[in-house]
N, C-alpha and C positions, 0 to 999 in steps of 0.2 A: 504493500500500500504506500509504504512511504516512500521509495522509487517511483512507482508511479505518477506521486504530487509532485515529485522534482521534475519528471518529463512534462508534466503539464505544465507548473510554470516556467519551465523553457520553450515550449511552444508559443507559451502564450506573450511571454516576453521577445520572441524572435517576431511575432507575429506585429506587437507595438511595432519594434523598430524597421517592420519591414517599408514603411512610407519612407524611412528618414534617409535608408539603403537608397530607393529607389530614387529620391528627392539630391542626393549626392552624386546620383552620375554624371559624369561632364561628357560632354565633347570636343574636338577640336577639328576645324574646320580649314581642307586646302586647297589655293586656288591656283590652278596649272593655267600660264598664258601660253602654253603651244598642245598642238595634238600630239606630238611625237610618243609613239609608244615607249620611249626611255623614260620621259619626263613620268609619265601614266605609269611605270616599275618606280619609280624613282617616291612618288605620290606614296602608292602601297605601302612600298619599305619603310616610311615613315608613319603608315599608320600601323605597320606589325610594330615598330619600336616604343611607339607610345601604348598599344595593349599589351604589350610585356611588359610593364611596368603599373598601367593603371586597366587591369583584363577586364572591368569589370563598366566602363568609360567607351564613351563610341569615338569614332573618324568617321568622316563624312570629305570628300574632294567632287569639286568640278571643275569643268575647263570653259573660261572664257577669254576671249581674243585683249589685248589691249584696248583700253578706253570704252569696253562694255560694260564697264560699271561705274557706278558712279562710286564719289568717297565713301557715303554711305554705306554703301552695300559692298565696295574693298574691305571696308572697318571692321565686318563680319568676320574677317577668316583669320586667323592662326598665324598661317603659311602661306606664301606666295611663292610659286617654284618660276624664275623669269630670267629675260638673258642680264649681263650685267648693263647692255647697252640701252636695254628697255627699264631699267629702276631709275625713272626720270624725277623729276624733281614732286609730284602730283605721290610717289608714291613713296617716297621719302620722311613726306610726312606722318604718315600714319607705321611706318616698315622700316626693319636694318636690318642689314645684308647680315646675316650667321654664319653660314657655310660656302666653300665653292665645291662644285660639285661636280663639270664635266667642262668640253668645249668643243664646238663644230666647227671646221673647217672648211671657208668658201673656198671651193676646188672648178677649178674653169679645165672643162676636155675638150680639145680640140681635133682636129685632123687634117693635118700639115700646116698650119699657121703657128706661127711666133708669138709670144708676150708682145711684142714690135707692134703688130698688124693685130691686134687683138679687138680693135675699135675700129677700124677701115672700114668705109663707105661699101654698102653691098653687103655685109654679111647677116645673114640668120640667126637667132638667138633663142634658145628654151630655158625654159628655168620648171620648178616643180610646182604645180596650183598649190602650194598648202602657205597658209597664210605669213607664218616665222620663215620659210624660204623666200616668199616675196620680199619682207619688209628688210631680211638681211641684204638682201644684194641688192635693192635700193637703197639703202645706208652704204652698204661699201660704194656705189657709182656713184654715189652723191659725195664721200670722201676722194673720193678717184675722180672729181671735177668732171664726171659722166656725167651726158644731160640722157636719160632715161627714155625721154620723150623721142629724143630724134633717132632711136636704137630700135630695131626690129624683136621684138623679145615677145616669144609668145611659151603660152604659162599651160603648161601640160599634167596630166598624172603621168605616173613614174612609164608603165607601157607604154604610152604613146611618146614619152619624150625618148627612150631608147629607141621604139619603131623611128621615129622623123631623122632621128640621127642616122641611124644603120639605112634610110634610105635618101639620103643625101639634102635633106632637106634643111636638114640646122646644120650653121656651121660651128658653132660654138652651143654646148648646152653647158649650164651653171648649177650645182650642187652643193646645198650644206650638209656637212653630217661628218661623225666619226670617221676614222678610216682604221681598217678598209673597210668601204663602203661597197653596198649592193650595189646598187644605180652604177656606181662610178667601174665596178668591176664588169661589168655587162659592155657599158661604151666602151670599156679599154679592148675585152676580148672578143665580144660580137662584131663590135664595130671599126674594130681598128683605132678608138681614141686615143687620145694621151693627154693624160690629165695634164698641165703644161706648170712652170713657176712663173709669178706674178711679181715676184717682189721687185725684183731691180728696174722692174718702170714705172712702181709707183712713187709720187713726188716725194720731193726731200723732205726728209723729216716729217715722212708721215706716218707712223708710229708715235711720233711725241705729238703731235698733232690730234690722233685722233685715238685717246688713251683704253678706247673700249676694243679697239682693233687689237691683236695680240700677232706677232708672227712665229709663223708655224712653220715645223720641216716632218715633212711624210718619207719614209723612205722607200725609195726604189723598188725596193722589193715586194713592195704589198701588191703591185700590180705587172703586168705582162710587159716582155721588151722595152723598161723606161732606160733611156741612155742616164739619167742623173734622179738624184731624189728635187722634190718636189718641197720649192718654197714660197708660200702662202701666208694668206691670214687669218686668224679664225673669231670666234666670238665665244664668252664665256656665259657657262648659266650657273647660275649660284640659285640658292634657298635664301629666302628672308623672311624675315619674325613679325608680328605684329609688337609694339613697343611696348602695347598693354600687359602685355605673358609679365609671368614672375621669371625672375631672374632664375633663382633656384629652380623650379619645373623646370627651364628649358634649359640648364646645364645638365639636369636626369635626364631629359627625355635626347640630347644630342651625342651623351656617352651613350645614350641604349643604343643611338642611329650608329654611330660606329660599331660597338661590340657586336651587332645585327649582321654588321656587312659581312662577318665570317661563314656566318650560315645561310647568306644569299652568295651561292656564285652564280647566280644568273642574271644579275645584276653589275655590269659592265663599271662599278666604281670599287675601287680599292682605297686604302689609307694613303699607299704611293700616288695615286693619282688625284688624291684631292690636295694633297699637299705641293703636286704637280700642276694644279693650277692656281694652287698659294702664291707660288711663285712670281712677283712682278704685277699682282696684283693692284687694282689701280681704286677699286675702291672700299673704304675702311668696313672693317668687321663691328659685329656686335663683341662687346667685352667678350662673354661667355665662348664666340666665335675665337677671337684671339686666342684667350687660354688654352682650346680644344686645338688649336693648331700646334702652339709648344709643346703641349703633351708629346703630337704625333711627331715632331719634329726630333724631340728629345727618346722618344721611342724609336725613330729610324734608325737615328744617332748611333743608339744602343744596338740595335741588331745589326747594322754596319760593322763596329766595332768586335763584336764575338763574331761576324764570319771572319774577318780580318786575323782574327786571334786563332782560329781555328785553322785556316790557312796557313798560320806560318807555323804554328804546330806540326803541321801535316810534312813541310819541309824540313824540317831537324832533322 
């Protein structure tokens, strides 16, 4: 009997608190400016790391394009997954940059033209219909004193811009994205492309000119018959915070996003490679951001250091 009355008032007292359970769960809320299926893994990962931590708490993410929202309704969300060249001044306000997190590379293929003649009256141009491809490489030809308008550029999905190219129709198509990339591996070996280097004929000091521009070097190898590797420039996407988050939560929930990354390998981001676009980085981190970079910094450090040590052990 007297067992029994304990079960009952543990029922009955689980039963109280169960509004106060259910009144305590939070959400956090994130907003992806590009469709790319990276950014969308990229979303997820971030919302497994915050229910390992709080399993009992929701994620919610959606995607809308720049300037589809108003302040308002930015103000809502958490997270904002965006390039570093699109965290304009409008989203500054409410948002800091936490993490970098990857980088795309505007990559120009061509078929027997030169960086030289890459603009010449009469040629063809494709780019990919998706919105973050257009708005990049109108930002880069608008940095490249490109006038947009007078350039024959027509704006394809990924099929039809590899068909136009493989049947001689574009002479130049333009591609953002990792490398090596699908699209860009299709023109080089279907079509005979070649993804080409850009850098030595863009104007002086156009890297300190245009500080969201990054330049990049692709090697050789990623692709069919290149006589040299491939130097370009690319664009960075970073994670940003809303300013309202506690400090503390988001130092827990950004250690879960790393210690996470070990058990996504499907997920094309490492500790090397976020620190790899630490690098020369142009614009400032959240505190918590900074700290979580010396960690990794000071952890590379370290496992540099013991392979180094092991190596020369190995030698004695």
């Amino acid at each position: 009997m007297k067992k029994y009355l304990q079960l009952l008032c543990f029922t009955a007292l689980f039963v109280m608190l169960l509004p106060v359970f259910a009144n305590d769960k939070r959400e956090i809320k994130i907003l992806r400016q590009t469709p790319s299926a990276l950014d969308r893994a990229i979303s997820d990962h971030l919302c497994v790391s915050y229910e390992v931590i709080h399993p009992y708490h929701r994620c919610k993410e959606a995607y809308f394009e720049p300037g589809k929202l108003t302040r308002k309704e930015r103000a809502e969300y958490d997270f904002i997954i965006t390039s570093e060249q699109f965290f304009n001044e409008k989203l500054k306000r409410d948002f800091q940059l936490v993490l970098p997190l990857y980088h795309q590379a505007f990559t120009v293929v061509t078929r027997g033209i030169d960086e030289v003649s890459l603009f010449k009256p009469g040629m063809k141009y494709g780019v990919l219909q998706q919105k973050a491809q257009e708005n990049v490489l109108s930002e880069v030809l608008k940095a490249m004193s490109v006038d947009e308008r007078k350039l024959s550029v027509e704006h394809l999905e990924s099929q039809d811009l590899v068909d136009r190219f493989c049947s001689f129709d574009l002479n130049v198509a333009f591609v953002i994205g990792a490398h090596p990339n699908k699209i860009v591996r299709q023109l080089n070996t279907l079509c005979d492309g070649e993804p080409i280097s850009i850098v030595q004929e863009l104007p002086k000091n156009f890297f300190q000119r245009h500080r969201y521009f990054y330049q990049t070097h692709v090697p050789k190898e990623l692709y069919w018959r290149l006589p040299n590797d491939i130097e370009t420039l690319s664009v960075r996407y970073l994670l940003a915070v809303n300013k309202s988050m506690d400090e503390a939560d988001l130092d827990e929930l950004m250690d879960s996003f790393i210690n996470e990354l070990e058990y996504n390998s499907s997920l094309p981001i490492t500790e090397a490679s976020i620190l790899l676009n630490y690098n020369n980085l142009q614009t400032p981190l959240h505190e918590v951001g900074d700290e979580l970079m010396e960690e990794l910094q000071e952890e590379q450090a370290s496992k540099q250091a013991d392979l180094e040590e092991k190596q020369n052990e190995g030698m004695l």
